[in-house]
C-alpha positions as CSV (number, residue, x, y, z in Angstrom):
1,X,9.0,3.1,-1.8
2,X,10.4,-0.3,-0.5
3,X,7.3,-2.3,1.6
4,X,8.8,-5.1,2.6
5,X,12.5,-3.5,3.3
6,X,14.4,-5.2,1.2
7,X,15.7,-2.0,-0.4
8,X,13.8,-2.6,-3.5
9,X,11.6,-0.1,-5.0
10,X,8.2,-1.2,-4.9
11,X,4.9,0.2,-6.4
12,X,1.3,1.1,-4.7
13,X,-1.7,1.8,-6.5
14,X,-5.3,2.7,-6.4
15,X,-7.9,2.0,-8.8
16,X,-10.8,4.7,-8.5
17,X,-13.3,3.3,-10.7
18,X,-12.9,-0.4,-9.0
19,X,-12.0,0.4,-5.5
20,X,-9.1,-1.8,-5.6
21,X,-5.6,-0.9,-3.4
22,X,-2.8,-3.2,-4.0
23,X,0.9,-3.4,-4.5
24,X,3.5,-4.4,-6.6
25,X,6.6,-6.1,-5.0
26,X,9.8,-5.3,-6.8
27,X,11.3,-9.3,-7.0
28,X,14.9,-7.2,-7.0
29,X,14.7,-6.9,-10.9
30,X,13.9,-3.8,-12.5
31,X,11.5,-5.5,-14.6
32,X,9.7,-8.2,-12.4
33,X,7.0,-7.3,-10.2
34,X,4.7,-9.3,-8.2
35,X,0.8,-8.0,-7.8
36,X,-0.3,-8.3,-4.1
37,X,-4.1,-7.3,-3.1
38,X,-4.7,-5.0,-0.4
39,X,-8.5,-4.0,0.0
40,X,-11.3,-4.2,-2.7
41,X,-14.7,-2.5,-3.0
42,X,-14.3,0.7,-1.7
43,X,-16.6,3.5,-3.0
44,X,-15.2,6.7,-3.8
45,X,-11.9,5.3,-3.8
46,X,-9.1,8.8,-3.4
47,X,-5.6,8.6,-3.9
48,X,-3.7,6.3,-1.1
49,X,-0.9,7.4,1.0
50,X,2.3,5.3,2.3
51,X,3.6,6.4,5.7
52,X,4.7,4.7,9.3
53,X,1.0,5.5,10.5
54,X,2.1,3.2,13.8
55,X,5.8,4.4,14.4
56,X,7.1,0.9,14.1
57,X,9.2,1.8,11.1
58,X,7.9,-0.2,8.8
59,X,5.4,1.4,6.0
60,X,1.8,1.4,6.3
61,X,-0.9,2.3,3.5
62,X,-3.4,4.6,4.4
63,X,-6.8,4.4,2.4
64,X,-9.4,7.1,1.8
65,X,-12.7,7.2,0.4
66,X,-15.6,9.7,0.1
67,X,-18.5,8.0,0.0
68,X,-19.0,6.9,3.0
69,X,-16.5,8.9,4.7
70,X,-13.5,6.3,5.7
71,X,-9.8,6.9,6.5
72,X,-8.2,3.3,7.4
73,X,-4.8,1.8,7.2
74,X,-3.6,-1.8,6.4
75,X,-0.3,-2.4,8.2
76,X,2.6,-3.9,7.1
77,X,4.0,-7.3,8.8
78,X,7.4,-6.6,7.8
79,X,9.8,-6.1,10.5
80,X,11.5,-2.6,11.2
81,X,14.7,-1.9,10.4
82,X,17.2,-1.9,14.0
């Protein structure tokens, strides 16, 4: 899944038991990745999604949790591809 659209693969994650989102930008290496923060906290973390929620045509990660209920999305400021 390339984030910053670079055509580089890069890697999202979710950490249950800490709440934590973040991503891994691929540097253009196979081997070098760089650990970016997304959100932090969240109880009842689930698994996170990677979609254009706001049809700009860059990708978005959507973030859900179960306790409280929350669906939310942190958008990417890349720019789209013409």
């Amino acid at each position: 899944m390339c984030l910053v659209l670079d055509c580089d693969i890069d890697i999202v994650v979710s950490e249950r038991t800490g709440g934590v989102v973040g991503w891994y930008e691929n540097s253009g290496t196979s081997q070098t990745f760089t650990q970016n923060a997304v959100a932090g906290g969240i109880t009842g973390l689930r698994p996170v999604m990677v979609m254009d929620v706001d049809s700009d045509g860059d990708m978005d990660i959507v973030v859900g949790a179960a306790s409280p209920f929350l669906v939310d999305y942190y958008e990417s400021d890349c720019c789209a591809l013409p």
